[in-house]
Structures are given as C-alpha cells and as structure tokens.
N, C-alpha and C positions, 0 to 999 in steps of 0.2 A: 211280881218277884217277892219270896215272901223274905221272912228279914235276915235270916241266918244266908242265902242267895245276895243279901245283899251287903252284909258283912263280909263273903266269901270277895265279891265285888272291890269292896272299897278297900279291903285288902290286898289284894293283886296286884289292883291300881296301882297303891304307892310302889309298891315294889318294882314294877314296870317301868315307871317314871324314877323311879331310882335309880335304877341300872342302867336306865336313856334302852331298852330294848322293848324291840315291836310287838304288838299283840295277836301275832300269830299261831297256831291251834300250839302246836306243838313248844312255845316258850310258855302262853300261858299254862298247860300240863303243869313241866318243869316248875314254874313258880306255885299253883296250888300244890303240889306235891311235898314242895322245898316247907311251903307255909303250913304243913301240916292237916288238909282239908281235903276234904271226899269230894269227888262228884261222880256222875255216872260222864259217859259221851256227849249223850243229849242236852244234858246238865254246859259241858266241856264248852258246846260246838253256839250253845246261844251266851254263855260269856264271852267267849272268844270275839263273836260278832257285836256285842255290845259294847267290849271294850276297843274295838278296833273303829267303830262309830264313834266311841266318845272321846279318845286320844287320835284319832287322824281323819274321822268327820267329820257330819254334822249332830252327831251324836245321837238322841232319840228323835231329832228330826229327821233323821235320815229316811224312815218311810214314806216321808213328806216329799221329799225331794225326787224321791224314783216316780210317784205318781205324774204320768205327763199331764194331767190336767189341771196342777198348782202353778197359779201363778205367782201369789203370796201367803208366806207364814210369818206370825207373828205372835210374838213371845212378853206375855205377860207377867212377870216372875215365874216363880215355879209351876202355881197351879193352874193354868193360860193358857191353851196354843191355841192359836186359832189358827184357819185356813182358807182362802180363796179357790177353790178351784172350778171357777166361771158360772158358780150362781149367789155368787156375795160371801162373807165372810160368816164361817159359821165356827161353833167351839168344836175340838174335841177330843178323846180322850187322853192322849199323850201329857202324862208329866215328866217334868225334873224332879232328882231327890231335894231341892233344895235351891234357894234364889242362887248361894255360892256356886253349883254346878250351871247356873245360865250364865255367872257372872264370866266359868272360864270356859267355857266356849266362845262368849264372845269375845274372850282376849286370845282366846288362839286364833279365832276368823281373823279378826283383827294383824296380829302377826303374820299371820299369812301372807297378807298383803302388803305388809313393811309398815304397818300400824301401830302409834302405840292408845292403847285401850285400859286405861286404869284414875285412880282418886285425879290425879294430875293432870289425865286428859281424859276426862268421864264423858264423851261423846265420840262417836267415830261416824265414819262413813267411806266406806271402802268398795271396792270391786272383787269380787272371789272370781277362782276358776270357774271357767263356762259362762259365763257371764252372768252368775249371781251380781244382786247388789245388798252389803250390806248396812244396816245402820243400828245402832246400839247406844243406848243410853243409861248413867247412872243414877244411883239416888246421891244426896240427895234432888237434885234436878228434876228426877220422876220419881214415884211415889213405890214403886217396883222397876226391878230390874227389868229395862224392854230392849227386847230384839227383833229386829223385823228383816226380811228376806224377802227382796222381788227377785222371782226365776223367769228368766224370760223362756220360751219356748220355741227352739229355733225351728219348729217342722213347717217345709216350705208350702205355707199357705198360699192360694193362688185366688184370685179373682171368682173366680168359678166355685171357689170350694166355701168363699164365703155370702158367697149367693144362695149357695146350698143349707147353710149355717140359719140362713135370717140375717146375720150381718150385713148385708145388703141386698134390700130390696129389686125383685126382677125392673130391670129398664137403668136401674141406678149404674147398673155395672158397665153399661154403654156411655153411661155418660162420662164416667172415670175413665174407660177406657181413651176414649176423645182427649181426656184433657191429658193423657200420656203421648197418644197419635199427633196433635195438633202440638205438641213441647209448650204448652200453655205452665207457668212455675205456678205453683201452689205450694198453701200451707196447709196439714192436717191439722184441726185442734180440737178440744174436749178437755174432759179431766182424768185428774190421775185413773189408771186403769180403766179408760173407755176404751182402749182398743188399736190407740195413733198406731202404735207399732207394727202389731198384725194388719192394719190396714196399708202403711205404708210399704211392708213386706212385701205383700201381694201386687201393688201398685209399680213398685222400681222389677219385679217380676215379669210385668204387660213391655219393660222398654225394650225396646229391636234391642237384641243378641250383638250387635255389630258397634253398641254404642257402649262408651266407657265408664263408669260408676264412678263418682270419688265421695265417699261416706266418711262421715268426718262425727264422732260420737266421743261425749264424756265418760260412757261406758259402754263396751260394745255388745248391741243385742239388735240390731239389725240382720238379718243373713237372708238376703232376698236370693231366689232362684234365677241367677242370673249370670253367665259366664265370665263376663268381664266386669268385676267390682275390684277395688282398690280401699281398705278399711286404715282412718288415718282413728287414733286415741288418743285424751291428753292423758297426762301426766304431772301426780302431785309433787309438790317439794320431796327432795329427801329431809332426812333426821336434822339435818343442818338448813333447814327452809330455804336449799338452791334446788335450781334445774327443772323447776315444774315448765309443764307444755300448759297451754289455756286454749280452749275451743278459738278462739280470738288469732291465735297463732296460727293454729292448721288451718282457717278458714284461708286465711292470707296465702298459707305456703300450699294448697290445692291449686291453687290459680296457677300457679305453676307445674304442673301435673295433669296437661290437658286434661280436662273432664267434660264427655259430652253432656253430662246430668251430675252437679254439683247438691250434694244432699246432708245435710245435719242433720241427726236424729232429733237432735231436741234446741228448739232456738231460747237460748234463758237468761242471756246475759248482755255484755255491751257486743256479742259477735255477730247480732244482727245489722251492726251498721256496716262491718264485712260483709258480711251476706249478699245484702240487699243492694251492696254496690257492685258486687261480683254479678248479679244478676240484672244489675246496668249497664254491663261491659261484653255481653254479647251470651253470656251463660243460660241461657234460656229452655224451660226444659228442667229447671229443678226446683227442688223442693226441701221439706223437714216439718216438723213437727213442732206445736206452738201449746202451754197451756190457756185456754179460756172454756169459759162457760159456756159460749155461744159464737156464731161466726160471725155475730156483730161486736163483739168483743176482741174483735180480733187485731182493730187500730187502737185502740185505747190501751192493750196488751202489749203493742209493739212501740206508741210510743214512751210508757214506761220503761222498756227495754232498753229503747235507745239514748236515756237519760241519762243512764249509765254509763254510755258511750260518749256523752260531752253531745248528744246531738237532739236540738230542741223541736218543740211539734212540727214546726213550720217547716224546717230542714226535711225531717223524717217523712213527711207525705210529699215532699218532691221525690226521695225514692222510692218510697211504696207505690206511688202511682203506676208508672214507666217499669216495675220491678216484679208487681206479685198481680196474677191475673186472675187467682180463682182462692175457695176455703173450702175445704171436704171438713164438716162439722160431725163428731161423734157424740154421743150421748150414751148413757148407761141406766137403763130401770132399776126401781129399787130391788126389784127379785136377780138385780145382776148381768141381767140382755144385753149386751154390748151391740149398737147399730149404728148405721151413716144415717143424720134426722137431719141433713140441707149440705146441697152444693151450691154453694154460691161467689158470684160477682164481683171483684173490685174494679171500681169504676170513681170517676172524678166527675163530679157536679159543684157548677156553681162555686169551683176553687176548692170544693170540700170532699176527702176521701166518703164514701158511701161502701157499705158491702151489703147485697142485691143480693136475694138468692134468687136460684134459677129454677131450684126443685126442694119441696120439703118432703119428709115422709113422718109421719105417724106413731107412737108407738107398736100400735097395730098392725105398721109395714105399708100403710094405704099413703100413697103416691099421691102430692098434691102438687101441680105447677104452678 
C-alpha cells in the first residue's frame, strides 16, 4: 500500500470510529468523498475490506485465519507474524503499520470477550468466537508487543484419515480402536501442539453412536463426529471477580449428567482429583488430555496436579491405579510431523505406579513392540 493509500486509510479510520459507523463499501464512499479523497472502485473495494478486517476482525491477520491449515499465528510487534500451519513455525510477509496498530487489535480481541487488555492489565488470555484462543502481552513485561492465536480446526478427523496422514502408524489404529471397544480410560499426552486434540477428536469419533459424551473444556475446541456429545465450558470472573465456573466445578456437576464416556480436553489443574475419582465410581470408558513429555511422565505430571488439589503422592496412586488403564503418547519432529511414538500400560508393581508401554513407533513410522 503505498503511503498516500495509507493516509487515505488512517483517515477514514478516524472518521468511522467517530461516527461509531460500519465499514461497509458504500459508508466508506460517503466518508472518502465527505474527506475530500479520490479513489478508483478497486482502490474503494480493497479499503473497504481492510478496514472491515481492521475494526471488526482480525485485521491483516485475517488471511491467516481463512487458511484451514493454521493452527497458530503469532505476533511479534509490528514487523513479526509468524505462522503454524503443520510444518513448524515459519515467518511471513504480513506486517502491521505499527506496534500501536497490534496493541489495538489485541484490545478489541480482548473486549470481545469481556476483557480488559491495557497498562493496568498488560496481559490477557481469552476465548474468541469459534474457538480461537487468545493471549497477548505488554511491554514493559515483553520486549515487543506479542499476540498469539491457537485456531483449532474443527473438520471431523477420523481414525482412518489420520492413518492416512502418517499420524498414526498402520496397526496402531487397532490398537486405539480396542482401547475405545474394550471402555479401557486413557489419557492422551505430549506437548503443546502435538496433536492431543486431533487425536482425541478422532478417538471420541470410534465411541458406539448409542453412548453419551459429556466433554467438559476450558475452551472449547473439541468437536468429535459424534451424535450424542453434551459440551460443558468454564467461565471466567466477571469485571467484579464473581461468578467464574472452574474445570473443578463441571467435572463435579457431569457426574450428574449421566455420561457413558466422561472427557476433559485438558487435565491442568487440582480437577484431576475429580476426575480420577469420577472414574473410580463406575465411569469407565473415559478420557482427556494431559501435558508431558513422555508417557512416563505421566505419574509425576499427575501427581503434581494433584498437589494442587490438597492430595499427596501416596493418596494419588491409589486413584490412578484402580482409575486410568492406558497413555496414547504424541510427539512432534522438529520439521513439525505430529505422530502417536507409544501406547502404553498403567500398571502397579511392587506398591509402585509403573507406565509399560505396549507398542513404540519410530520417527520413521517403524512399529516396535
């Protein structure tokens, strides 16, 4: 855009925002014409679109966002964006005029969701429409204005299709399948953006039609192909720090909610001592998702968790025993490959939780038992 195009621009702008009216083809006209300024049509039809991205979007992200194959963009002041879209994070060309123009996008995201984003609360972390998640932070705290954006992608992945992918290895997909047939509960884990979600997707996808879901999510990006699911959400404080919901609470108020398969997308806090009693009380057959590195990480991850919850090592492997039967482990290469690398075992030996794997696989997809 060259600069007179973007004078024309930040002109408009104010004037839009003055009058509190939309930036629709035909007000925009009206206010270049009102402000004295020429455009042709083609000129008209790519402000119009720019400023209707930058006052009710995601502004120059907004190409970002139509692409189905982003799953994260992230915002390093002005001249930064970078992009996930499933082979690692790469730069590219997309700037803002200016750190101020990232600073008020992210306090509109922000607002959007009953946020407030400014000197006074220079960090956020919010839920957008469709189940963006945002997070945004100020200087000084970080060195540049940073905004980041996980999209989840809700197209209903299936077992099969990520067999087809490389995400799971042939033979692995029988085994997953089993431990859905058999109502054996598992936890998926890995790290950020390995995959839990789309794996779990596909997974609550494989349960009999006839059984009932209850998906219990801090933000919701779950959306398995599945006839009977029930999506419970917390909820933060309002402006006055009352009325917030906590993962802690719905895990409780599911129980009540017949659920033949009890699932939280993400286990992070003290609501795994919920959980894990819920699945000592006859719940069998469910799952959620856990950060660790490895699927032997996965008791030393939970009894951190449960610390939180007032409940000490000892306590916590008498439910995990009796409680969680299996660990679908994800991993991710550095070029970005998202795969299932162990299904394995929870088992008690010798008084001591142990996790066995049953099957590893390879970067290279080669299947070892």
């Amino acid at each position: 855009m060259s600069r007179p195009d973007v004078d024309i621009s930040a002109d408009v702008r104010r004037s839009l925002l003055l009058d509190a009216r939309p930036p629709r083809a035909q007000t925009v006209r009206e206010v270049v014409q009102a402000r004295g300024h020429v455009i042709d049509d083609a000129g008209l039809h790519r402000l119009t679109s720019s400023l209707a991205a930058d006052l009710q979007g995601f502004g120059p992200l907004e190409p970002l966002l139509s692409d189905p194959m982003v799953t994260d963009i992230a915002v390093n002041g002005a001249a930064e964006v970078w992009v996930d879209d499933g082979c690692g994070m790469r730069a590219t060309s997309i700037r803002f005029a200016d750190d101020a123009s990232v600073r008020r996008l992210a306090q509109r995201l922000a607002s959007s969701a009953g946020r407030r984003f400014d000197d006074a609360a220079p960090y956020v972390d919010a839920p957008l429409a469709h189940g963006v998640r945002l997070h945004a932070i100020l200087p000084p705290l970080v060195d540049r204005v940073s905004l980041v954006l996980r999209v989840p992608r809700h197209r209903g992945w299936m077992l099969s299709d990520l067999v087809r992918s490389g995400m799971i290895a042939r033979g692995i997909d029988e085994i997953l399948r089993g431990l859905i047939a058999d109502r054996r509960t598992f936890l998926v884990t890995g790290g950020t953006g390995s995959g839990k979600t789309t794996l779990l997707n596909a997974l609550l996808a494989a349960v009999p039609a006839h059984e009932r879901l209850v998906v219990v999510e801090d933000t919701r990006e779950l959306a398995p192909q599945h006839p009977h699911a029930v999506f419970l959400q917390t909820r933060p404080p309002n402006i006055e720090g009352a009325g917030a919901v906590s993962l802690q609470d719905l895990v409780r108020q599911t129980l009540r909610m017949r659920p033949d398969r009890l699932v939280v997308g993400e286990v992070r806090g003290p609501e795994v001592v919920d959980l894990l009693t819920a699945f000592n009380t006859g719940h069998d057959g469910g799952c959620g998702t856990v950060h660790a590195n490895s699927a032997g990480d996965l008791i030393p991850r939970l009894e951190a968790l449960a610390v939180l919850g007032g409940v000490h090592r000892e306590s916590l492997h008498r439910l995990v025993a009796p409680a969680i039967d299996a660990v679908v482990h994800l991993e991710r290469t550095r070029g970005g490959r998202r795969f299932v690398s162990a299904v394995a075992s929870v088992v008690e030996r010798s008084g001591q939780l142990c996790v066995t794997p049953e099957v590893t696989v390879g970067e290279d997809g080669v299947v070892l038992r």
